[in-house]
GUPADO-273024 format. One record per residue (C-alpha): x, y, z; residue number from 1. Coordinates in nm, 4 decimals. Layout:
BEGIN
((X,Y,Z),NUM)
...
REM end
This chain:
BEGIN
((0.0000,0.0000,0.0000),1)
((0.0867,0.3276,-0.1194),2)
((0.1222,0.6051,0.1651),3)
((0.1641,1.0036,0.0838),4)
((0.3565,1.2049,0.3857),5)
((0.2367,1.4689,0.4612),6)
((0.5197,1.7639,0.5067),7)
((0.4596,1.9371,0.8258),8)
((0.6518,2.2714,0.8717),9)
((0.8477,2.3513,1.2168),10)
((1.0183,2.6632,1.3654),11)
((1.3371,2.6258,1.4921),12)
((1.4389,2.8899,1.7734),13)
((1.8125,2.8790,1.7144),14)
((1.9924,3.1933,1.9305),15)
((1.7494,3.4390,1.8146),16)
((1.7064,3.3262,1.4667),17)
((1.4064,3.1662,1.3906),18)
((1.3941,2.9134,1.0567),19)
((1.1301,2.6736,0.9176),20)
((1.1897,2.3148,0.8682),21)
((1.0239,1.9952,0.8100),22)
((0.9015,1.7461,1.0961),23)
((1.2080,1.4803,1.0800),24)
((1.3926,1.2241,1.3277),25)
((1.7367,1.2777,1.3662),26)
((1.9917,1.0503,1.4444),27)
((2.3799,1.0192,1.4627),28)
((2.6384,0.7312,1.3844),29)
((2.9821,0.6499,1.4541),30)
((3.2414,0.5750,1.1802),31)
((3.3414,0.2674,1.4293),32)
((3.2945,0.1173,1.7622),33)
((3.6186,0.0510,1.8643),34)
((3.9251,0.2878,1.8165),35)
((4.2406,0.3337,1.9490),36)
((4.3739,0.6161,2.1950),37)
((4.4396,0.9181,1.9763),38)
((4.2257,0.8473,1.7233),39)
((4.0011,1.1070,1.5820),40)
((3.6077,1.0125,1.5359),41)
((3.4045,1.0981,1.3055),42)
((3.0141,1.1310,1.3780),43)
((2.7580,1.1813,1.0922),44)
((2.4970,1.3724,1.2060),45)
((2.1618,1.2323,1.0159),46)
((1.8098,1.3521,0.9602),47)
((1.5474,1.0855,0.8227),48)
((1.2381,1.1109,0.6235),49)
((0.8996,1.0103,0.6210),50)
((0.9201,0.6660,0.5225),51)
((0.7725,0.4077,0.7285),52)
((0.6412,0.6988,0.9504),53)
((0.9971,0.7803,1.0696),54)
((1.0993,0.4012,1.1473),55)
((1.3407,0.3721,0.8346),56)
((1.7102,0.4732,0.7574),57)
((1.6058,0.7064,0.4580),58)
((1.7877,1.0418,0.4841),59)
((1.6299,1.3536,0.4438),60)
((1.8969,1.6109,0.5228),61)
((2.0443,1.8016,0.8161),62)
((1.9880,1.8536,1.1671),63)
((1.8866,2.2664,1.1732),64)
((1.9597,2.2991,1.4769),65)
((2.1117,2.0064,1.6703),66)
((2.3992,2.0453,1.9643),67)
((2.6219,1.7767,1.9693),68)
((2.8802,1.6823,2.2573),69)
((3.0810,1.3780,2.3783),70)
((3.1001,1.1865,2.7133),71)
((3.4161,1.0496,2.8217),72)
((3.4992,0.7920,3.0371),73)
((3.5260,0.9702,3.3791),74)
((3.1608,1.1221,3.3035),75)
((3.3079,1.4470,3.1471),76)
((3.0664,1.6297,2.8847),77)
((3.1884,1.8415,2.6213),78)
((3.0513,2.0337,2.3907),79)
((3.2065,1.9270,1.9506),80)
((2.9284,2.1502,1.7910),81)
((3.2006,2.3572,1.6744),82)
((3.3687,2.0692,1.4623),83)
((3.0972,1.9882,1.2659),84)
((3.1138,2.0376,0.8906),85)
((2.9225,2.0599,0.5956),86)
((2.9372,1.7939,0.3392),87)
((2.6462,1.8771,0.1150),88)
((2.6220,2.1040,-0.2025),89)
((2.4177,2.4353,-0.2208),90)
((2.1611,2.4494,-0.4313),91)
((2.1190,2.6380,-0.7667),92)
((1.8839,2.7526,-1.0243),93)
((1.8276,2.4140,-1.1573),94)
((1.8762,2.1597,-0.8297),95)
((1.7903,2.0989,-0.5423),96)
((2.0651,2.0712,-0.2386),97)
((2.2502,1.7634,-0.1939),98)
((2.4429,1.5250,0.0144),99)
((2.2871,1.7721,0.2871),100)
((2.4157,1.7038,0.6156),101)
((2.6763,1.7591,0.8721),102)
((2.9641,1.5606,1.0264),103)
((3.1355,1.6009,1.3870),104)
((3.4269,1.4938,1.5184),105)
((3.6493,1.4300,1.8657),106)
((3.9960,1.2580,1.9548),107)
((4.0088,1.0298,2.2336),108)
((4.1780,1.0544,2.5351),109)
((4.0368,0.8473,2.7571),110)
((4.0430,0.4534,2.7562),111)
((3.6941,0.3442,2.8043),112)
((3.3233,0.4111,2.6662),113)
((3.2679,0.7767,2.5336),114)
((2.9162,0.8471,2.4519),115)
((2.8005,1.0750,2.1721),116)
((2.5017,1.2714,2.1560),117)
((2.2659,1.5107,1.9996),118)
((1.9851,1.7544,2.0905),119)
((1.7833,1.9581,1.9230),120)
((1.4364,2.1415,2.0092),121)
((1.2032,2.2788,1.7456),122)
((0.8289,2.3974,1.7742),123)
((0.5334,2.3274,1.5452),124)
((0.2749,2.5527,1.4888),125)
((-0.0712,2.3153,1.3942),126)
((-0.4172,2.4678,1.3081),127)
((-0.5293,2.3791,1.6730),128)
((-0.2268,2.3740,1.9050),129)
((0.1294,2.4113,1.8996),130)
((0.3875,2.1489,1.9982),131)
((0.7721,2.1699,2.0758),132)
((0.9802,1.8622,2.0333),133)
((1.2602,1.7631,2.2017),134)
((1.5465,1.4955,2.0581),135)
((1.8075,1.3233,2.1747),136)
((1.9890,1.1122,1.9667),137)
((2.2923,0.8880,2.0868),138)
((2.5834,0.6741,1.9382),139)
((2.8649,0.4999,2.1283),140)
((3.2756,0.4316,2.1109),141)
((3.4952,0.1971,2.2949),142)
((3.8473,0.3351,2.3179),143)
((4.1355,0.0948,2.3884),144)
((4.4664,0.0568,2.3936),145)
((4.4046,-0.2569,2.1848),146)
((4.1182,-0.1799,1.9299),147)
((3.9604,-0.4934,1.9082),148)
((3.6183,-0.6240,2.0205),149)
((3.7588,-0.9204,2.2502),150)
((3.9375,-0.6050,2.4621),151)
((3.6417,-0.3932,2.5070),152)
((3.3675,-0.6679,2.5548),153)
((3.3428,-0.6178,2.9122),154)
((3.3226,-0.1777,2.9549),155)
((2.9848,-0.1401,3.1438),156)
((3.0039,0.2386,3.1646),157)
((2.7446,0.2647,2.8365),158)
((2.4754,0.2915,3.0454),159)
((2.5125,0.6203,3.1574),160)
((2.2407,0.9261,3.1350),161)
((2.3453,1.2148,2.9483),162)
((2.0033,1.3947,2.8882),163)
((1.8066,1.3804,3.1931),164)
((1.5817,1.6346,3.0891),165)
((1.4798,1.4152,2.7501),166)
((1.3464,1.0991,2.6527),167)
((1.6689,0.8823,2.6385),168)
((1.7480,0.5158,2.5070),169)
((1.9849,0.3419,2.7741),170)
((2.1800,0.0120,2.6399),171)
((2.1528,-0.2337,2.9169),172)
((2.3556,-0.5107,2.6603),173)
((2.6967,-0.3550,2.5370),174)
((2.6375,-0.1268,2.2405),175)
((2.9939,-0.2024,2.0978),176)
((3.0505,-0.5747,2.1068),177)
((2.7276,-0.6965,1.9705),178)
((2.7297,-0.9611,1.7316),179)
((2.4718,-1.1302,1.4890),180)
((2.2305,-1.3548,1.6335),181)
((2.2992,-1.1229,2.0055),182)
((2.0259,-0.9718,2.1795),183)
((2.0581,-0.5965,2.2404),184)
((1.8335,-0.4730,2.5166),185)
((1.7392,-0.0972,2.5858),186)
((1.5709,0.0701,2.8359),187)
((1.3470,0.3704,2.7941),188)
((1.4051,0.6547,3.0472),189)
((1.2804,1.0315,3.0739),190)
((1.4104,1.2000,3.3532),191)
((1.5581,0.9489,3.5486),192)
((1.2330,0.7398,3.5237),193)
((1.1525,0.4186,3.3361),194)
((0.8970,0.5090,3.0363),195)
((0.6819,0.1594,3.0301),196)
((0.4337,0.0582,2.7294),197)
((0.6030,0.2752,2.4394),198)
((0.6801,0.1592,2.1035),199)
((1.0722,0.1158,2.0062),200)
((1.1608,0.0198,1.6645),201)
((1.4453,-0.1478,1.5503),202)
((1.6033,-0.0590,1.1955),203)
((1.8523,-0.2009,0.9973),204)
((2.0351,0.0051,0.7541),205)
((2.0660,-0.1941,0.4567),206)
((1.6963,-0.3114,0.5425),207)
((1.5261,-0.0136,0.5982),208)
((1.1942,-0.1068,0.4789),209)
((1.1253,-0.3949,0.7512),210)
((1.1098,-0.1649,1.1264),211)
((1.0846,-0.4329,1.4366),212)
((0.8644,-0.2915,1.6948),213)
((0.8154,-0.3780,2.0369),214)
((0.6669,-0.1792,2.3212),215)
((0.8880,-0.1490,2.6584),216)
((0.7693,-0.3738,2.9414),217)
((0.6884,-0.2031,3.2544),218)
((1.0686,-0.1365,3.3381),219)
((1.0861,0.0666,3.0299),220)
((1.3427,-0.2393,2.8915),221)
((1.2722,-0.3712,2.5379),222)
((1.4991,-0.6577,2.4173),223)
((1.5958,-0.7183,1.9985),224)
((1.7568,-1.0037,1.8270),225)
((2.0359,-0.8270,1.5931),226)
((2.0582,-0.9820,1.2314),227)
((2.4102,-0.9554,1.0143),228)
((2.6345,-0.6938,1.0725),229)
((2.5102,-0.3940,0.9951),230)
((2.4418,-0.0104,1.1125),231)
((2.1316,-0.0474,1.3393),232)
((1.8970,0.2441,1.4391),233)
((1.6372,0.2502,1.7367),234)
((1.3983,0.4907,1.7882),235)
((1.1101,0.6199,2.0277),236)
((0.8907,0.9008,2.0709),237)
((0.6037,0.9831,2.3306),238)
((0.3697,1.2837,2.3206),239)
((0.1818,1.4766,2.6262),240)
((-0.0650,1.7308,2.6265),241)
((0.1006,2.0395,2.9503),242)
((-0.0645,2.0763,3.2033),243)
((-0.0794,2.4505,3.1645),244)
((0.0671,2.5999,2.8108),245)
((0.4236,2.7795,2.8051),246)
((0.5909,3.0129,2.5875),247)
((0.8778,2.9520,2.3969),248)
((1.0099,3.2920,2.1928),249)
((0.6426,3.4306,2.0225),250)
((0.4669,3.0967,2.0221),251)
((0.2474,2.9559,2.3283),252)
((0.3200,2.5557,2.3340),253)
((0.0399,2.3205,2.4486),254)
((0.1763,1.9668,2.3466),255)
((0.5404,1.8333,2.3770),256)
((0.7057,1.5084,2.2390),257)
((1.0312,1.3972,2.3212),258)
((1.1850,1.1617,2.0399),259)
((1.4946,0.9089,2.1093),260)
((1.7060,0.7552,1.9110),261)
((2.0360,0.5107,1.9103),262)
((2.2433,0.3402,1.6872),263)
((2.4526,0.0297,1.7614),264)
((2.7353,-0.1395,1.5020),265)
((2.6616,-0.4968,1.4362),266)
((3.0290,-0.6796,1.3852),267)
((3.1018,-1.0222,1.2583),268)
((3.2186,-1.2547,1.5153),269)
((3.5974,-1.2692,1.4005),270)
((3.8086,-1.3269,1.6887),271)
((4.1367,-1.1265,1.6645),272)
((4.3821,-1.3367,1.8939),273)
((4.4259,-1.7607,1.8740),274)
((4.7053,-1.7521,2.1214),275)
((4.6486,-1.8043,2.4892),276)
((4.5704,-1.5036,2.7521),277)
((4.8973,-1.4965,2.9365),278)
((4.8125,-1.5133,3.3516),279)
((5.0377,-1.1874,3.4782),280)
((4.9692,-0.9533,3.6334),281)
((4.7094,-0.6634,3.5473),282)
((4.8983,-0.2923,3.4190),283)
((4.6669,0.0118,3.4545),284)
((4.6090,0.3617,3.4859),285)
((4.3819,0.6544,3.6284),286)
((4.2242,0.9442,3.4065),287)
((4.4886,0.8238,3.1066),288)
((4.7992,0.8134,3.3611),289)
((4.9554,0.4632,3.3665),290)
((5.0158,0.3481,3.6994),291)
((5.3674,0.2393,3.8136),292)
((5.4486,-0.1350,3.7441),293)
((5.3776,-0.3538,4.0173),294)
((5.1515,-0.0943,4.1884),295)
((4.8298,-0.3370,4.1124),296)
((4.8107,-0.6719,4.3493),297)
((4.5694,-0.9747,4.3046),298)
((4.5060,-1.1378,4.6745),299)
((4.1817,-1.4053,4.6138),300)
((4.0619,-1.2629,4.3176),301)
((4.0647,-0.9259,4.3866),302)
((4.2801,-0.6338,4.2643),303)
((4.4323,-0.4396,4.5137),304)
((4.6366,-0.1108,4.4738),305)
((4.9632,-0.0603,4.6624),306)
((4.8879,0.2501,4.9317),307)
((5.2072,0.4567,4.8020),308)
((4.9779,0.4760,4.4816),309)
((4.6278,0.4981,4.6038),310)
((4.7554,0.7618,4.8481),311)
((4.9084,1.0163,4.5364),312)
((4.5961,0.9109,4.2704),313)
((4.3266,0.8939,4.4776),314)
((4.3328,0.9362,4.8680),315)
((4.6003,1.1207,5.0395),316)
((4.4831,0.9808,5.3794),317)
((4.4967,0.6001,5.3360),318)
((4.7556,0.4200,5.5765),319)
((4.6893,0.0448,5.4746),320)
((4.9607,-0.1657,5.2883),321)
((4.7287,-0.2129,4.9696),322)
((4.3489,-0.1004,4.9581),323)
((4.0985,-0.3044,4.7529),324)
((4.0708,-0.0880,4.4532),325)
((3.7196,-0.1224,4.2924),326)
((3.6217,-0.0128,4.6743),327)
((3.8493,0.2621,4.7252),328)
((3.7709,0.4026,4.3307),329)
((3.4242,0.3496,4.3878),330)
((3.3914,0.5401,4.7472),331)
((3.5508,0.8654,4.5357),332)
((3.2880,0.8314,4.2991),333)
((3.4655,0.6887,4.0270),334)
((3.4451,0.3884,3.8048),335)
((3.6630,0.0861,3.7100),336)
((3.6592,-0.0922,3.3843),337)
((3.8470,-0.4295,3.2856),338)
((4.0243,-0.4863,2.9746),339)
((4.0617,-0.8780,2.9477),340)
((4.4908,-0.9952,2.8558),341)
((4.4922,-1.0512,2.4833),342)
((4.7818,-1.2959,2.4086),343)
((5.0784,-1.1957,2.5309),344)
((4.9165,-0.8585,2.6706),345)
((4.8529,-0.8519,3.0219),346)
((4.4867,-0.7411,3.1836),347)
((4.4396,-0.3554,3.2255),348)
((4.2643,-0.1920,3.4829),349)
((4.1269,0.1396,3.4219),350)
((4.0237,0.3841,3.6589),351)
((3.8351,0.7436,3.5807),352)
((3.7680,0.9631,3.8851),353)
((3.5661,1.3132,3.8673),354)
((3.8222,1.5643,3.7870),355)
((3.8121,1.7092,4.0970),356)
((3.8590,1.3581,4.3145),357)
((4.1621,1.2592,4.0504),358)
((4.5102,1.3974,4.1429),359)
((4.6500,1.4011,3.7757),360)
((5.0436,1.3991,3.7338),361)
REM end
């Protein structure tokens, strides 16, 4: 069955400027998953069309509007708006615009998960009420010393919020070491609370005609089965009538809907070392610094970090011989991931601390 979408027309309050645009889902992607420290990442920064009524890969054009910024491992936001650049063509007497769109980019730093993301607002003016709309759209990166999916498999730090005040889609199953046949589970939150009942559809890129949707059970979690490898989009959207109307700029806004969307890398299941996982000790670092060697201990399973070192990287005060050190990292707020030995390549431990709990060298 033929269907005919309709354009709808939106402002966009950007600064002070107001533009119109058409009623789109925007999403970004990731040039890869996985990268190495140093690396520089690029971040296409994609607006769909109308097809499948918004559950499809088809692109449209560019985000008017959209902020982007990237999460690092130690929970640090920054702002990459001001890399993005324009890869499309103007348009002249005789066509249209093309290849319209924008691309962002950041270097790593940090080993460990850095999350990308996008917002953008806009407001619609209907012929009985006007609505603003609020997107968040988010991609992810692993960053390790060894760029392979074997090293990163076990990061946890994906699921972190990084628009509270929007609909968000949380990855509950790693969102950079999925394979085909995995299942990829999401959870649906809007300021800090678990959205239950609401569609999420499931696209794959090079089949963008066949959406999977499922609605969120009443945890706001919603699990997929991922095909071949492939770019994968999800996407969400809820609507509310406000209690009372507000204003935004000139217009008075009775509805809101918040849109989310995600996109995950499918890889083939290629494993990048045969040779055995040698048994020494674990090397590691906090906030990028590597730690001296033999400052991390294993006594019955558990990593333990000599007090010379805890005392200058994280707590001045301690007195013990060695401190547990997912414990002692945890108390200060901050996080441990593990990166698994690969061959010959010991285990690394990798700590990120708030900036202000972390005394850098």
């Amino acid at each position: 069955m033929r269907v005919q979408a309709m354009v709808l027309c939106f402002v966009v309050v950007w600064g002070m400027q107001v533009v119109v645009v058409q009623a789109h889902d925007g999403w970004i992607q990731a040039n890869t998953p996985i990268t190495a420290r140093g690396e520089t990442v690029y971040v296409d920064m994609l607006f769909g069309n109308h097809t499948q009524e918004h559950r499809s890969y088809r692109i449209d054009g560019q985000w008017p509007s959209a902020s982007i910024f990237v999460t690092d491992a130690r929970g640090l936001k920054t702002d990459i708006t001001a890399t993005r650049f324009y890869t499309g063509e103007p348009a002249t007497e005789s066509a249209p615009v093309r290849n319209n769109g924008f691309v962002a980019s950041f270097r790593t730093s940090l080993l460990g998960i850095s999350i990308v993301n996008a917002e953008g607002d806009s407001v619609y003016k209907g012929t009985t009420s006007t609505t603003r709309t609020l997107r968040s759209a988010k991609a992810f990166v692993a960053v390790s010393d060894i760029p392979v999916r074997e090293r990163v498999a076990q990061l946890k730090q994906f699921s972190r919020v990084v628009t509270p005040d929007r609909l968000e889609l949380i990855p509950i199953s790693s969102p950079v070491a999925i394979q085909p046949g995995q299942t990829l589970t999401v959870q649906l939150v809007r300021q800090g609370m678990p959205v239950a009942n609401t569609p999420v559809s499931l696209i794959r890129r090079s089949i963008n005609n066949d959406p999977i949707t499922k609605n969120t059970d009443e945890s706001g979690k919603v699990s997929f089965v991922v095909g071949s490898a492939d770019y994968y989009l999800l996407r969400a959207k809820i609507e509310r009538t406000l209690a009372a109307p507000i204003a935004i700029g000139e217009h008075i806004v009775q509805k809101e809907t918040h849109e989310a969307t995600m996109t995950v890398i499918v890889q083939n299941a290629q494993p990048a070392f045969s040779l055995e996982a040698t048994t020494a000790t674990p090397t590691g670092e906090v906030n990028g610094t590597m730690l001296p060697a033999h400052a991390i201990s294993i006594k019955n399973g558990v990593a333990h970090l000599v007090s010379t070192v805890a005392r200058t990287y994280v707590d001045e005060s301690l007195s013990e011989a060695s401190v547990p050190l997912r414990a002692l990292v945890t108390k200060h707020g901050g996080v441990v991931e593990y990166l698994p030995a690969m061959g010959p390549v010991p285990a690394h431990i990798v700590v990120s601390l708030p900036q202000k709990s972390a005394h850098e060298k």
